[in-house]
C-alpha positions as CSV (number, residue, x, y, z in Angstrom):
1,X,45.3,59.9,-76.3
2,X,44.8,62.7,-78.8
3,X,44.1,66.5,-78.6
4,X,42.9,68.8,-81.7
5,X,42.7,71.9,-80.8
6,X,43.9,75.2,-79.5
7,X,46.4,76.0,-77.1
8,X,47.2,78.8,-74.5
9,X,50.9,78.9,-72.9
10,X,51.5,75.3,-73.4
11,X,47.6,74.1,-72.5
12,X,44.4,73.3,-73.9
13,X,42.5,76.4,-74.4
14,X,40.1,77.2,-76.6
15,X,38.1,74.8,-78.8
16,X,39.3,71.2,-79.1
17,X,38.8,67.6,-78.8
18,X,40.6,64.9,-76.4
19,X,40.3,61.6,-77.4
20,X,41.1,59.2,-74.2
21,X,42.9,55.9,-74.9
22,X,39.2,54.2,-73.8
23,X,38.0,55.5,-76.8
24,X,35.8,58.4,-74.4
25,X,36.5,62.0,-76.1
26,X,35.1,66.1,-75.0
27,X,34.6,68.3,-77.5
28,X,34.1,71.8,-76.8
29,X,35.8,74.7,-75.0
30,X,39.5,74.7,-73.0
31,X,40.6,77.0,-70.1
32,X,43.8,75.8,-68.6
33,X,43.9,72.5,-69.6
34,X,40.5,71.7,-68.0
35,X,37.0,71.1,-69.4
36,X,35.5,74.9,-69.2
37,X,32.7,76.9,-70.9
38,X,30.1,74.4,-73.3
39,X,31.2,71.2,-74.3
40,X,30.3,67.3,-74.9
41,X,31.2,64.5,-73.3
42,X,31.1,60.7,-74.9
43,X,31.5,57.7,-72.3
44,X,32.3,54.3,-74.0
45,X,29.4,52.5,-73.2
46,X,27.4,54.7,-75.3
47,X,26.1,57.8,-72.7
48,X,26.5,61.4,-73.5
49,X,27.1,64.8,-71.4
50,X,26.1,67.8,-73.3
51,X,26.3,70.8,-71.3
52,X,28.2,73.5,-69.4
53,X,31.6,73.0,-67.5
54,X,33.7,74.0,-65.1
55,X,37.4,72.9,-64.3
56,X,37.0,70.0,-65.4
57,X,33.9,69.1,-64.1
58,X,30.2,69.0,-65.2
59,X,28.7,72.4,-63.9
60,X,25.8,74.2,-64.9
61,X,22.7,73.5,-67.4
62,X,23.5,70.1,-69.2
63,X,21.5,67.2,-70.1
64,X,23.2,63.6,-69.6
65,X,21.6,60.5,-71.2
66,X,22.7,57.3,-70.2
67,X,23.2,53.8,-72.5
68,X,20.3,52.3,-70.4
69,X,17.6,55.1,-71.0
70,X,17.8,56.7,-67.8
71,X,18.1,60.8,-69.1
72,X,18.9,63.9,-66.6
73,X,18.2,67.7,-67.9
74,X,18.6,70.2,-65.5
75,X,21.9,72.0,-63.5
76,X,25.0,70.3,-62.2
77,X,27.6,71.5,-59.4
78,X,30.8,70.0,-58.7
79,X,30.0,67.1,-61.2
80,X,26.8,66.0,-59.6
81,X,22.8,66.8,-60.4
82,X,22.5,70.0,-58.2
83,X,19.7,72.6,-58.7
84,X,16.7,72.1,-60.5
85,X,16.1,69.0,-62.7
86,X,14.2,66.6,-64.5
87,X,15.7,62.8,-64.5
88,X,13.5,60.5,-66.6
89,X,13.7,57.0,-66.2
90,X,13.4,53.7,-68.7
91,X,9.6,52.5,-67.4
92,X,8.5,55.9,-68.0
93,X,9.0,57.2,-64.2
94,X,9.9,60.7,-63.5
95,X,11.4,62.9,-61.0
96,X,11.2,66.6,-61.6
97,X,12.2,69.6,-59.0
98,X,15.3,70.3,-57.2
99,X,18.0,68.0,-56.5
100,X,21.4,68.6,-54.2
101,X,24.7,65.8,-53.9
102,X,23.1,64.4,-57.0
103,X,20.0,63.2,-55.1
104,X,16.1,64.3,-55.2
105,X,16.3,67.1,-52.2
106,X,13.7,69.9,-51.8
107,X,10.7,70.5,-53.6
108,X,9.5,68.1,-55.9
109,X,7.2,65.5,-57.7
110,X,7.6,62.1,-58.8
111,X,5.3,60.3,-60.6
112,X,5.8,56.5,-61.2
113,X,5.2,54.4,-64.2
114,X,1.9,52.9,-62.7
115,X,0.3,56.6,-62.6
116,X,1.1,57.1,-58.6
117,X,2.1,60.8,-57.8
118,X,3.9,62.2,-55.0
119,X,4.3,66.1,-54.8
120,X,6.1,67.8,-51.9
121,X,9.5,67.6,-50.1
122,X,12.3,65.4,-50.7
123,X,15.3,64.6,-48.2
124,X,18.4,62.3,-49.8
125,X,16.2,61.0,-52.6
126,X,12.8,59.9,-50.5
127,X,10.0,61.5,-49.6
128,X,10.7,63.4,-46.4
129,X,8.7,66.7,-44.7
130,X,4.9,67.6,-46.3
131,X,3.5,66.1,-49.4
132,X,1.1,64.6,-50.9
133,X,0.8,61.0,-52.8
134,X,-1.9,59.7,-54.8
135,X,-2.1,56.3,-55.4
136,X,-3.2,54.9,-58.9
137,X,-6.2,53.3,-57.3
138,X,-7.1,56.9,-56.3
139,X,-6.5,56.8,-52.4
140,X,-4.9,59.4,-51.4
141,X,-2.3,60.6,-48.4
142,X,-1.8,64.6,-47.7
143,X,0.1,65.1,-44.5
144,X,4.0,64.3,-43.1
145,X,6.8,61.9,-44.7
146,X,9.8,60.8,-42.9
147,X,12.3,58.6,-44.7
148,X,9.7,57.8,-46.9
149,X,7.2,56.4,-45.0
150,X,4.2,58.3,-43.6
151,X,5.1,59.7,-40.2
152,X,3.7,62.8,-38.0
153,X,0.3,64.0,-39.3
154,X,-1.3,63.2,-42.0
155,X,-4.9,62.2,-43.7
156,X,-5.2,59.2,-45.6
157,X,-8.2,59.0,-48.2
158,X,-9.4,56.0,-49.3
159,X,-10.9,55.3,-52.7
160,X,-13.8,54.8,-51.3
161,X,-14.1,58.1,-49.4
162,X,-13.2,56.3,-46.3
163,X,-10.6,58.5,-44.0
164,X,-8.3,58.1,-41.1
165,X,-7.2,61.7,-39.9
166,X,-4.2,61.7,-36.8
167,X,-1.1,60.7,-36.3
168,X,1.3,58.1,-38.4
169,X,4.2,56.5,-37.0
170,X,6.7,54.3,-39.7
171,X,4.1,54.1,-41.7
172,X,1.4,53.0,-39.6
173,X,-1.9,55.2,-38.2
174,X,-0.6,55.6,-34.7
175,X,-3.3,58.3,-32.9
176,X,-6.2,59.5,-34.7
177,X,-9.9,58.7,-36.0
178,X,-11.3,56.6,-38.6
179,X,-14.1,57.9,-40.3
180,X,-16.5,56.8,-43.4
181,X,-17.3,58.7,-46.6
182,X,-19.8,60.8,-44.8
183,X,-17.6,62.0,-42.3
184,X,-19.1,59.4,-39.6
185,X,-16.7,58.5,-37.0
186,X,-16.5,54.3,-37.0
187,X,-13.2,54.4,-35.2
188,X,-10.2,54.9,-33.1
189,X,-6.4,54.3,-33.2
190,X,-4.5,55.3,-29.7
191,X,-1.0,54.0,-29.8
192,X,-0.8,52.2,-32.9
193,X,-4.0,49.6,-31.3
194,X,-7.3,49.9,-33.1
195,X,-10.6,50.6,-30.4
């Protein structure tokens, strides 16, 4: 291990760079012997945190790119994504909105690498409250989520123009009307049973 860099009553404080043993190093600002103020971070298998700290730990505006091409920009608390963000993955998918415990939670929209979109609320990192999600073939759902499935009421759109308008349950119509692209009713759902 190896420090550069200035000290304060026997600390690192100030500007400096620590060099673990692991070959990992920070370069930036000190404040009693912790990583504080702006600063980068370099993790041996090639990822990089460049961005604000706080004792120690990542906290504030930073953007983190990782050795397998996944990237985060946006605010950290604690050490973890917190706040609003943009994480960008490898296949081109994309999460952007706010995040809490380092997880997708609030407002939102993901958009995945086939062109689907969802845009609404998150809970834990799935879709969870009111949103909407548009499939890449065009069909489209605007209602409630729950653990990422559709669940409490919702309008699904088909493609074609074709509609079912009710109630979901795990994913499944549960109580509500099936109609085609004219707005004719051709059928019902009670209880999760087509009529």
């Amino acid at each position: 291990m190896e420090y550069v860099g200035e000290y304060k009553d026997g600390k690192r404080h100030g500007q400096g760079t620590y060099t673990w043993s692991n070959g990992e190093k920070y370069k930036g600002e000190w404040k009693n012997g912790k990583e504080h103020g702006q600063g980068t971070f370099t993790f041996t298998d090639g990822g990089k945190y460049v961005g604000e700290w706080k004792d120690g730990k990542k906290h504030g505006q930073g953007t983190h790119t990782f050795p397998d091409g996944y990237k985060y920009v946006g605010e950290h608390k604690d050490g973890e994504k917190h706040g609003k963000g943009k994480l960008t993955f490898p296949n081109g998918e994309k999460y952007e909105g706010e995040f809490k415990d380092d997880k997708p939670n609030g407002q939102g929209t993901h958009t995945s690498s086939d062109g689907g979109k969802y845009v609404g609320e998150f809970k834990d990192g799935t879709n969870h409250g009111q949103g909407t999600l548009t499939l890449p073939n065009g069909s489209k759902y605007v209602g409630e989520f729950k653990d990422g499935e559709f669940h409490g009421i919702g309008t699904y759109t088909f493609s074609d123009g074709d509609k079912y308008v009710g109630e979901w349950k795990g994913g499944s119509p549960w109580n509500g009307t099936e109609s085609d692209k004219y707005g004719k009713i051709d059928g019902k759902i009670i209880n999760g049973v087509r009529q």
